[in-house]
BADREN-905311 format. One record per atom (N, C-alpha, C): residue in three letters; x, z, y; residue number from 1. Coordinates in pm, whole numbers, plus 50000, padded with zeros to 5 digits. Example, Ala and Ser with C-alpha at 12.3 -4.5 7.8 and 13.67 -1.06 7.14 Angstrom:
<'ALA' <51319 50780 49431> 1>
<'ALA' <51230 50780 49550> 1>
<'ALA' <51320 50780 49670> 1>
<'SER' <51285 50708 49775> 2>
<'SER' <51367 50714 49894> 2>
<'SER' <51290 50787 50003> 2>
# end
This chain:
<'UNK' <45873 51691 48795> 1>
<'UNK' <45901 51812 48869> 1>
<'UNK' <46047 51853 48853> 1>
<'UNK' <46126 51771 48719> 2>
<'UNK' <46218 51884 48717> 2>
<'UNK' <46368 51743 48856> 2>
<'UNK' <46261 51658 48829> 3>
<'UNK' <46358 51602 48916> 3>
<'UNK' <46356 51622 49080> 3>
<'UNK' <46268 51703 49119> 4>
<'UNK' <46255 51811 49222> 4>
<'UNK' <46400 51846 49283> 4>
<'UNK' <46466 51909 49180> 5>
<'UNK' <46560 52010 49150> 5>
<'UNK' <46686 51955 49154> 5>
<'UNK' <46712 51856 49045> 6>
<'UNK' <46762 51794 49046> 6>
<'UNK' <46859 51707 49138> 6>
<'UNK' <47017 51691 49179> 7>
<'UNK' <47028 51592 49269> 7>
<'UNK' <47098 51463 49184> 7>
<'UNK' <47013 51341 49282> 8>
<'UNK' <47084 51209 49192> 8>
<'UNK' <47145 51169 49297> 8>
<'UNK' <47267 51120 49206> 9>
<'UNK' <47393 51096 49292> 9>
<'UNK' <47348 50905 49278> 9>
<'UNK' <47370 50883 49447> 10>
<'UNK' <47331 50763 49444> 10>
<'UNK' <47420 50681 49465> 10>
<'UNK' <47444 50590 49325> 11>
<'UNK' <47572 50506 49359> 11>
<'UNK' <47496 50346 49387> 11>
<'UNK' <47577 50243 49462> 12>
<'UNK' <47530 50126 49505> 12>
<'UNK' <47547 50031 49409> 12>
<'UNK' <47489 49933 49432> 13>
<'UNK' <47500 49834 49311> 13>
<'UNK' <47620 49759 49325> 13>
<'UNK' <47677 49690 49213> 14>
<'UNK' <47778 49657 49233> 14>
<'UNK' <47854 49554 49244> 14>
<'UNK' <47734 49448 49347> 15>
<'UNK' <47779 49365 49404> 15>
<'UNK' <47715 49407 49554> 15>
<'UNK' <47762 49515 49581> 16>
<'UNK' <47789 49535 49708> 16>
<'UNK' <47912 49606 49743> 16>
<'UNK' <47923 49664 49622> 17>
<'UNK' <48119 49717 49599> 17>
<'UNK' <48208 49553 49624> 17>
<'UNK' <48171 49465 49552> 18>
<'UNK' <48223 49348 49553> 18>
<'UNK' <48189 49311 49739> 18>
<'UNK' <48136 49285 49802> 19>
<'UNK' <48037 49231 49923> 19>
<'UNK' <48171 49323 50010> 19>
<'UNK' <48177 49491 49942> 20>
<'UNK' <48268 49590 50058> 20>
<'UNK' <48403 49523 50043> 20>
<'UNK' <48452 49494 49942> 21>
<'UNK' <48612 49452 49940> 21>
<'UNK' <48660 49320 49964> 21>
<'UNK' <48531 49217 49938> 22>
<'UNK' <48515 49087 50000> 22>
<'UNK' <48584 49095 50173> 22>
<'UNK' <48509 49188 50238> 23>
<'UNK' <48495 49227 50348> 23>
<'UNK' <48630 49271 50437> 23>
<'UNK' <48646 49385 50341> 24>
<'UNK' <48779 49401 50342> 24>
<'UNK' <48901 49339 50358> 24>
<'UNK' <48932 49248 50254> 25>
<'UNK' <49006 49170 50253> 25>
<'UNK' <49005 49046 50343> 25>
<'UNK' <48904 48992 50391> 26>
<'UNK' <48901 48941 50524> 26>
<'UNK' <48945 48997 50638> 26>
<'UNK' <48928 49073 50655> 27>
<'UNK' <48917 49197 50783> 27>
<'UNK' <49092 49174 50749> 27>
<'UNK' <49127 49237 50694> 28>
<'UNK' <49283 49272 50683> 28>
<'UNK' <49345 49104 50673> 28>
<'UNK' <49314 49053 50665> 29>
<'UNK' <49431 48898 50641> 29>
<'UNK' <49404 48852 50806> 29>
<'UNK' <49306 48864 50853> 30>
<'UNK' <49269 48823 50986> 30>
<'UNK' <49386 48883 51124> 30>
<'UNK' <49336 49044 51092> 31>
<'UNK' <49378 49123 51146> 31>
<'UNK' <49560 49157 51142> 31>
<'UNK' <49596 49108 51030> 32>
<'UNK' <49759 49113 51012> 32>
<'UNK' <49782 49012 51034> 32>
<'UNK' <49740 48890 51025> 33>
<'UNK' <49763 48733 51063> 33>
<'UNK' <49936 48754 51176> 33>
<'UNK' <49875 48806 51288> 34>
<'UNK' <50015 48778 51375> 34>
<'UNK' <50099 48829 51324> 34>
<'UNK' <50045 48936 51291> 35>
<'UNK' <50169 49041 51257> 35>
<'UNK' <50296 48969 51179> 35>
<'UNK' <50196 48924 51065> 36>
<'UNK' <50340 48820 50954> 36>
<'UNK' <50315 48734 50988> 36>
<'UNK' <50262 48638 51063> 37>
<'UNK' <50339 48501 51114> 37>
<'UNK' <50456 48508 51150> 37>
<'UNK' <50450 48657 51268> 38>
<'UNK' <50571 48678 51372> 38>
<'UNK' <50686 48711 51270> 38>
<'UNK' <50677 48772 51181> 39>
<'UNK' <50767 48830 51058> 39>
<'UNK' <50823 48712 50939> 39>
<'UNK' <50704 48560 50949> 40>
<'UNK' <50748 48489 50856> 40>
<'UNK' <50719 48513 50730> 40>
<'UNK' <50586 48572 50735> 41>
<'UNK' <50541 48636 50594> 41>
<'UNK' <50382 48593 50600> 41>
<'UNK' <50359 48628 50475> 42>
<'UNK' <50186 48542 50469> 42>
<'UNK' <50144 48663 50332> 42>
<'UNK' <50032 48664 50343> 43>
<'UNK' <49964 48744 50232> 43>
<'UNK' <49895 48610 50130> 43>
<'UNK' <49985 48561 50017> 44>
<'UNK' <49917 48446 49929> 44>
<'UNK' <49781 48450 49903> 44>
<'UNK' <49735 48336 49902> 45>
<'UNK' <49593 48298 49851> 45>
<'UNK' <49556 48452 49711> 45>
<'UNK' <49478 48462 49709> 46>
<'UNK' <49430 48541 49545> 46>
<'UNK' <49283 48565 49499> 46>
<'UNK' <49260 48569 49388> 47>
<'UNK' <49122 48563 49313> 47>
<'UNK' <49079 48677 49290> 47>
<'UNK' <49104 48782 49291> 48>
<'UNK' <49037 48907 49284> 48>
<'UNK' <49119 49061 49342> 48>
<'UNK' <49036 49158 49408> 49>
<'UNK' <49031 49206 49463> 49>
<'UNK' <49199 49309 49451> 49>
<'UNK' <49221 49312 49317> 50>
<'UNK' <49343 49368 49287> 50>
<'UNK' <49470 49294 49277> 50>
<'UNK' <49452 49153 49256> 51>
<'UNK' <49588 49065 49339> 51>
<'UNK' <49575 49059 49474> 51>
<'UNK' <49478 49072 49596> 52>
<'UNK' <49475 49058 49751> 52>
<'UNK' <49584 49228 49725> 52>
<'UNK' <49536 49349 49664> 53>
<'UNK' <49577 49444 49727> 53>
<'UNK' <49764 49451 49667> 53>
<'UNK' <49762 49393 49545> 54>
<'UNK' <49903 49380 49523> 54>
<'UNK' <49951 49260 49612> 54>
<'UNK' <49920 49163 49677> 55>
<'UNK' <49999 49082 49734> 55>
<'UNK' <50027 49128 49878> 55>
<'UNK' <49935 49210 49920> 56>
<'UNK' <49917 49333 50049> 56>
<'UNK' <50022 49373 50075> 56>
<'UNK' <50023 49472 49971> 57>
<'UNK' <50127 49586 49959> 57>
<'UNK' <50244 49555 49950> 57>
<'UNK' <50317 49421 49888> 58>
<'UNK' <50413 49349 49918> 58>
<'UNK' <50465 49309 50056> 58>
<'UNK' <50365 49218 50128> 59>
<'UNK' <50355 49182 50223> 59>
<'UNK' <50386 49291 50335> 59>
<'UNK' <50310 49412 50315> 60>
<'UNK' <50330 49516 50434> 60>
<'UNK' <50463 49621 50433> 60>
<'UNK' <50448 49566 50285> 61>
<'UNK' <50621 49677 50277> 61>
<'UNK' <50743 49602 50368> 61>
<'UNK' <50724 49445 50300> 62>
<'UNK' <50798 49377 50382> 62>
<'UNK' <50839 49318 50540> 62>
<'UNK' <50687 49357 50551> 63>
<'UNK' <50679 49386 50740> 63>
<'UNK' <50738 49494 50767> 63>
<'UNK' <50745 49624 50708> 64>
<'UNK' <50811 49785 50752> 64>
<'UNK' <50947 49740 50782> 64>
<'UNK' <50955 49649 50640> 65>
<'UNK' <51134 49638 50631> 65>
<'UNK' <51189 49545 50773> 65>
<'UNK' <51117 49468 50809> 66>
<'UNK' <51129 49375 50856> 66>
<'UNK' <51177 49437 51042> 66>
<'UNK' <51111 49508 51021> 67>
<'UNK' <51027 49572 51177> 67>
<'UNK' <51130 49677 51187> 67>
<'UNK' <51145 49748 51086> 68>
<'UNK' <51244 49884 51046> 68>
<'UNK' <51423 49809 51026> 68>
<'UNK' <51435 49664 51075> 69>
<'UNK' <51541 49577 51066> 69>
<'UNK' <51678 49567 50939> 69>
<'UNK' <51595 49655 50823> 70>
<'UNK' <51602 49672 50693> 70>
<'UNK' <51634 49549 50621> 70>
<'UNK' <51721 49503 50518> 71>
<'UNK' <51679 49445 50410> 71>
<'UNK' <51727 49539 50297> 71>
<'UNK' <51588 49512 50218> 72>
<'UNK' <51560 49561 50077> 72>
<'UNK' <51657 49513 49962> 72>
<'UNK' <51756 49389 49964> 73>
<'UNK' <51838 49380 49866> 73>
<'UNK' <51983 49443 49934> 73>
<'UNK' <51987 49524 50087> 74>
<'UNK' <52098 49576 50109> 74>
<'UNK' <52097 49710 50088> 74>
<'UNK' <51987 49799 50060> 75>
<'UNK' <51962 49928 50100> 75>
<'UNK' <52027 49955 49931> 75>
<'UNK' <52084 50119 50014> 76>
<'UNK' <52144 50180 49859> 76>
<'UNK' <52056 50257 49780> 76>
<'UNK' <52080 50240 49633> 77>
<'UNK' <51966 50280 49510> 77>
<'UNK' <51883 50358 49554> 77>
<'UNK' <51889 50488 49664> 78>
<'UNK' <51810 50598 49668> 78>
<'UNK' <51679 50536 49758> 78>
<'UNK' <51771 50455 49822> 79>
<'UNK' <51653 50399 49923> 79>
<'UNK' <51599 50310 49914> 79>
<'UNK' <51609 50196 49825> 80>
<'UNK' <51545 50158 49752> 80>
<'UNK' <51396 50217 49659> 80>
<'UNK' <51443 50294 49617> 81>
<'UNK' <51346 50429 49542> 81>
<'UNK' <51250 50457 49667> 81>
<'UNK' <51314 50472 49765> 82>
<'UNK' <51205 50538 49886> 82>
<'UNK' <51100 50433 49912> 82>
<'UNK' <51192 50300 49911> 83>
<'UNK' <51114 50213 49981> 83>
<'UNK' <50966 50159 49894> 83>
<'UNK' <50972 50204 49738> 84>
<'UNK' <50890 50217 49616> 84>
<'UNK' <50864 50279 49641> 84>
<'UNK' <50881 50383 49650> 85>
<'UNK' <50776 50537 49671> 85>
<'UNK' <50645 50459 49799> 85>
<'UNK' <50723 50461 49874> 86>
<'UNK' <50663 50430 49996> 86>
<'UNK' <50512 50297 49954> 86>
<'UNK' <50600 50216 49923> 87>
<'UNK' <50499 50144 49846> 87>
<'UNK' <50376 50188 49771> 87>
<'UNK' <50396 50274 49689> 88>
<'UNK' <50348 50342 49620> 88>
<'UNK' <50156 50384 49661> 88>
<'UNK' <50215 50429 49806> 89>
<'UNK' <50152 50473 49867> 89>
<'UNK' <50065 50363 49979> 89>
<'UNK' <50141 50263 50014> 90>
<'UNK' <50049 50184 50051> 90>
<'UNK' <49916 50072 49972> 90>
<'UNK' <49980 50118 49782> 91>
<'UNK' <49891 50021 49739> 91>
<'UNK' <49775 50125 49736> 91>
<'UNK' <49790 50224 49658> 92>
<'UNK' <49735 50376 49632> 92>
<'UNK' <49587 50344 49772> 92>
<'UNK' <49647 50329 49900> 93>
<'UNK' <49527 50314 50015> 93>
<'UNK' <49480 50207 50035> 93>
<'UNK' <49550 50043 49978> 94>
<'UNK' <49479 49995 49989> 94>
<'UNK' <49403 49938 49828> 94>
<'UNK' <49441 49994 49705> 95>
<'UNK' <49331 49999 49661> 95>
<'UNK' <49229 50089 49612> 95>
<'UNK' <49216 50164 49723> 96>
<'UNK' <49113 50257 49755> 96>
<'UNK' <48988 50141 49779> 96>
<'UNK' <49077 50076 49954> 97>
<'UNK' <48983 49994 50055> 97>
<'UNK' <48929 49858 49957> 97>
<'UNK' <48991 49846 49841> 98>
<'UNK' <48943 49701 49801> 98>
<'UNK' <48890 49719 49668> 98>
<'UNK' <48875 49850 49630> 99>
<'UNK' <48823 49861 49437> 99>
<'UNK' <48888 49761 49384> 99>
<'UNK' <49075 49806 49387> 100>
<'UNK' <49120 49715 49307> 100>
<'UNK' <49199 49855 49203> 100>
<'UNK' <49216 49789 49088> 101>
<'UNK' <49305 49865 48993> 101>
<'UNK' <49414 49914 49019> 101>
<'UNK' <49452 50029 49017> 102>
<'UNK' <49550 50084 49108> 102>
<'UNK' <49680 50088 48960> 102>
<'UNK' <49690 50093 48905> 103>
<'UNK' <49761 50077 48790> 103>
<'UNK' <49805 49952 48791> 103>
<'UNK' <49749 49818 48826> 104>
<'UNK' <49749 49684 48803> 104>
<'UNK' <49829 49651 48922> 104>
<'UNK' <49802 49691 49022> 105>
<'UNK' <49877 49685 49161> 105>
<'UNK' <49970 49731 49163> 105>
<'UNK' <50005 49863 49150> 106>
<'UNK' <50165 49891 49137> 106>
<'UNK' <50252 49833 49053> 106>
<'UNK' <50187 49758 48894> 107>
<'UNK' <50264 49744 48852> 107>
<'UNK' <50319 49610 48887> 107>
<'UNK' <50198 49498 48941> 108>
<'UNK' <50252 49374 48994> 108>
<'UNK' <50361 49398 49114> 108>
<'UNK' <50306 49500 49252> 109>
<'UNK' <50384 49495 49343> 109>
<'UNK' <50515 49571 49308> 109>
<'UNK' <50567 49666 49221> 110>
<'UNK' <50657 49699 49160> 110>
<'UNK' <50760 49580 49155> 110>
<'UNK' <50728 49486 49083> 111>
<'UNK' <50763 49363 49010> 111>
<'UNK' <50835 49272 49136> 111>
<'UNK' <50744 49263 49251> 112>
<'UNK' <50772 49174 49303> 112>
<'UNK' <50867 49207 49445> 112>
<'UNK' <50840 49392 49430> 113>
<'UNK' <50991 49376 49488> 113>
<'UNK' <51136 49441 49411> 113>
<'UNK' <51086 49462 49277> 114>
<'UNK' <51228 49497 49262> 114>
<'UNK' <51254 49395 49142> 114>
<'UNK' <51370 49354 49121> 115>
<'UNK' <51453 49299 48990> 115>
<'UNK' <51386 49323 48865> 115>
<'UNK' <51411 49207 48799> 116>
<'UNK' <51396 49242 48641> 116>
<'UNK' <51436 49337 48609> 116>
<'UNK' <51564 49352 48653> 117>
<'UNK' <51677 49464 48600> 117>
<'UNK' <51677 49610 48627> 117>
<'UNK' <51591 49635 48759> 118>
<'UNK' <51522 49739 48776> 118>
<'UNK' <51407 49783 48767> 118>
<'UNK' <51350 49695 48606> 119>
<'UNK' <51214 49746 48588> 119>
<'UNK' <51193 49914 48535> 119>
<'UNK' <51254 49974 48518> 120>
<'UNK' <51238 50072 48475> 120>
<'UNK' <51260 50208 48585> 120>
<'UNK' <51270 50144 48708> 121>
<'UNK' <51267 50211 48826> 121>
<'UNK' <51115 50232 48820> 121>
<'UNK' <50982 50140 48801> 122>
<'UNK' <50882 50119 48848> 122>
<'UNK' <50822 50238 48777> 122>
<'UNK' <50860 50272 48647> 123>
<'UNK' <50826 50394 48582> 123>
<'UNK' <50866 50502 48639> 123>
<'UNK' <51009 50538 48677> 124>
<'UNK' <51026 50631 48725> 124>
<'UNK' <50933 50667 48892> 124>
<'UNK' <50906 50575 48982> 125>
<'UNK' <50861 50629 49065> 125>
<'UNK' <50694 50648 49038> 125>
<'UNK' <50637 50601 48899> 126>
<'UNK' <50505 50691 48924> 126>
<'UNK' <50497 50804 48897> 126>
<'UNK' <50624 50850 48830> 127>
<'UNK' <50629 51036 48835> 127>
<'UNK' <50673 51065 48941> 127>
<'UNK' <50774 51033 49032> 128>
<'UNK' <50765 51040 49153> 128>
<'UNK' <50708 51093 49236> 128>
<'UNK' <50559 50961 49201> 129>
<'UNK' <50443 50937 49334> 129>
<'UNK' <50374 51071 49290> 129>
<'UNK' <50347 51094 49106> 130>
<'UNK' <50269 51216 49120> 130>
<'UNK' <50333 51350 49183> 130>
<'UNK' <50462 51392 49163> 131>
<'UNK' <50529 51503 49226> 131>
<'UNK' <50510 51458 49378> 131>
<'UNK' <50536 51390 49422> 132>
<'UNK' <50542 51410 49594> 132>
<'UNK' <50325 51425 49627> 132>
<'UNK' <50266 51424 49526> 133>
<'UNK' <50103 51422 49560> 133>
<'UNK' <50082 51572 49543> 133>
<'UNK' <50155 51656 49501> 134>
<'UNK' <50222 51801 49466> 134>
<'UNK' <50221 51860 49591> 134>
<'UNK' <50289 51783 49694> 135>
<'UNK' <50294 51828 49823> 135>
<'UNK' <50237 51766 49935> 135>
<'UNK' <50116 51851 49912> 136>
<'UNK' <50025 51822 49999> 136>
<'UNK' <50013 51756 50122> 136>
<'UNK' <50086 51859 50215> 137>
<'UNK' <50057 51807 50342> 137>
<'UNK' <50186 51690 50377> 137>
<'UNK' <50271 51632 50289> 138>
<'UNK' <50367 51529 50359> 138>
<'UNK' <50315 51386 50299> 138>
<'UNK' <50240 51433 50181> 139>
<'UNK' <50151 51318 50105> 139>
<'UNK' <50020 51280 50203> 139>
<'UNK' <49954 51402 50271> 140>
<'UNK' <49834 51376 50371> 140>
<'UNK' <49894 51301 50451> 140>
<'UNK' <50023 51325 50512> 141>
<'UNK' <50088 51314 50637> 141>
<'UNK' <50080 51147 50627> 141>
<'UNK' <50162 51117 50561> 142>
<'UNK' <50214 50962 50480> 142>
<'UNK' <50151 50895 50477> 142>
<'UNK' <49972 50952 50378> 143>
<'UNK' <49879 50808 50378> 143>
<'UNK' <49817 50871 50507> 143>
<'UNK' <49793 50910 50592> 144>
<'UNK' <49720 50923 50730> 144>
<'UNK' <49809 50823 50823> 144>
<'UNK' <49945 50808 50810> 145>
<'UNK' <50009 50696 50860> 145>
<'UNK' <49931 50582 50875> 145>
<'UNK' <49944 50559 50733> 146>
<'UNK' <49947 50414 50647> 146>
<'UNK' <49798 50376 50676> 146>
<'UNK' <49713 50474 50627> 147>
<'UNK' <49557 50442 50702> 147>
<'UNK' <49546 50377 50847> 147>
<'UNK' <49620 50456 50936> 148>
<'UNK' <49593 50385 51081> 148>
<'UNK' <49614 50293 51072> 148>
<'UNK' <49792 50240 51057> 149>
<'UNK' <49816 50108 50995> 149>
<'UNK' <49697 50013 50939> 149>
<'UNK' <49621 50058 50866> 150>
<'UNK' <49560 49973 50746> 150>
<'UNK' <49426 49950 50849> 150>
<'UNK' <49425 50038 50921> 151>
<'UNK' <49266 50054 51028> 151>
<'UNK' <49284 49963 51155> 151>
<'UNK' <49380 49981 51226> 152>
<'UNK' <49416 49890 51320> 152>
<'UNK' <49539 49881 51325> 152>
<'UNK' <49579 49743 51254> 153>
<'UNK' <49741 49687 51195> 153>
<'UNK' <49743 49611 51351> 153>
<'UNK' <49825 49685 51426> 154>
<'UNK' <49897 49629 51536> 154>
<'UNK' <50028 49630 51575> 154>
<'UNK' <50093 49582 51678> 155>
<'UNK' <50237 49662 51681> 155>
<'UNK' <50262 49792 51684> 155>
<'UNK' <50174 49844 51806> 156>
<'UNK' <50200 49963 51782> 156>
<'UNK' <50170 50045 51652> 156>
<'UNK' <50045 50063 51601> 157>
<'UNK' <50096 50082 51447> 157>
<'UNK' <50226 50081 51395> 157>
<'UNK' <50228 49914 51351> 158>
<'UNK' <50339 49894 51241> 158>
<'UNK' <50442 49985 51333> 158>
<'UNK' <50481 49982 51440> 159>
<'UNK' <50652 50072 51508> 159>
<'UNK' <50586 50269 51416> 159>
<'UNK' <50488 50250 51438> 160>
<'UNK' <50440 50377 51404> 160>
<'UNK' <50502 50412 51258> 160>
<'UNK' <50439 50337 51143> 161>
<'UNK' <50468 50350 51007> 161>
<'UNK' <50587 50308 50976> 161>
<'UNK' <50715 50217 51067> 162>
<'UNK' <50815 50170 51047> 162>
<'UNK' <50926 50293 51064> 162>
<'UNK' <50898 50348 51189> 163>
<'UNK' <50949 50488 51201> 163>
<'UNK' <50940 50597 51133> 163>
<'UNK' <50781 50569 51056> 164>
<'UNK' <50814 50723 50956> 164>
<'UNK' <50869 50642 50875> 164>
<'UNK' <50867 50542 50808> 165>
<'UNK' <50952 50525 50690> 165>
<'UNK' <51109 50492 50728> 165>
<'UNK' <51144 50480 50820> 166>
<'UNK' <51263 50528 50833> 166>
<'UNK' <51354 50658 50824> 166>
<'UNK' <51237 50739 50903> 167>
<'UNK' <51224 50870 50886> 167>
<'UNK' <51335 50940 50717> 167>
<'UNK' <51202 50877 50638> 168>
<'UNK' <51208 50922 50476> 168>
<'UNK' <51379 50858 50407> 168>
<'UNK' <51406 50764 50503> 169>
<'UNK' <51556 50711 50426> 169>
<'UNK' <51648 50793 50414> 169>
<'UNK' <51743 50792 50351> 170>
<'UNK' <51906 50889 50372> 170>
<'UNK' <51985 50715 50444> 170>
<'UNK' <52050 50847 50501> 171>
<'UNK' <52135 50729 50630> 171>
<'UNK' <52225 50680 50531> 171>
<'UNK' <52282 50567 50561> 172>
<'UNK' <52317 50486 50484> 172>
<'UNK' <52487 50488 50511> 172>
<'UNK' <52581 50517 50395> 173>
<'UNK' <52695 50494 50401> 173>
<'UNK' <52753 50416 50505> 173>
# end
């Protein structure tokens, strides 16, 4: 009786969490396929759900840059920082979509786009990421981008998310 009253929160078993990000991660390598062919980019082979979303988040930053006619070893320090921030935020959504370790992901995709020498950037922007989550509605704004993006990765999209993250740069000397 007293479980009458009671509500049980019903969570799924968890190889169907596995089955959802399986899924996932198909869906998205399929679906971006042209995108980085056309760009010259590939999302590497990977074994579990939190290297697909760190090799992702690499991959899609590098399409922004790509698309946004950017390179990342020309941009000056601040924007650089942005272009991490930014990152930040695309692993943040996609490992939402893939139950991957979100700690584990930033810190690989951190890695793999910035320098040895700027490892200590990767620290500074997760205080960063938490202050800009401070402000609400440009943080809603940002991953509501990146979601469409992530929902239907097309051109139009990517011009979509390439433009706000241009948006976020300081113009460049």
């Amino acid at each position: 009786m007293l479980n009458l009253f009671a509500s049980r929160i019903h969570t799924e078993p968890e190889f169907i969490s596995e089955l959802r990000a399986v899924e996932t991660e198909d869906r998205l390598r399929k679906t971006m396929a042209g995108l980085l062919d056309a760009a010259g980019l590939e999302i590497n082979d990977t074994n579990t759900p939190t290297e697909f979303a760190a090799a992702a988040t690499v991959a899609i930053m590098k399409l922004v840059l790509v698309t946004a006619g950017r390179d990342f070893d020309k941009l000056s320090f601040e924007n650089r920082f942005v272009t991490g921030l930014f990152g930040f935020l695309v692993a943040h959504k996609l490992s939402r979509r893939t139950n991957a370790d979100l700690g584990v992901v930033l810190g690989i995709a951190g890695l793999d786009l910035f320098s040895r020498e700027e490892i200590d950037q990767i620290y500074k922007l997760g205080s960063s990421y938490r202050r800009l989550r401070q402000h609400r509605q440009m943080h809603v704004a940002l991953g509501e981008i990146i979601e469409e993006f992530l929902s239907r990765p097309d051109e139009a999209a990517l011009a979509d998310l390439a433009d706000v993250y241009q948006l976020c740069l300081q113009a460049e000397a």
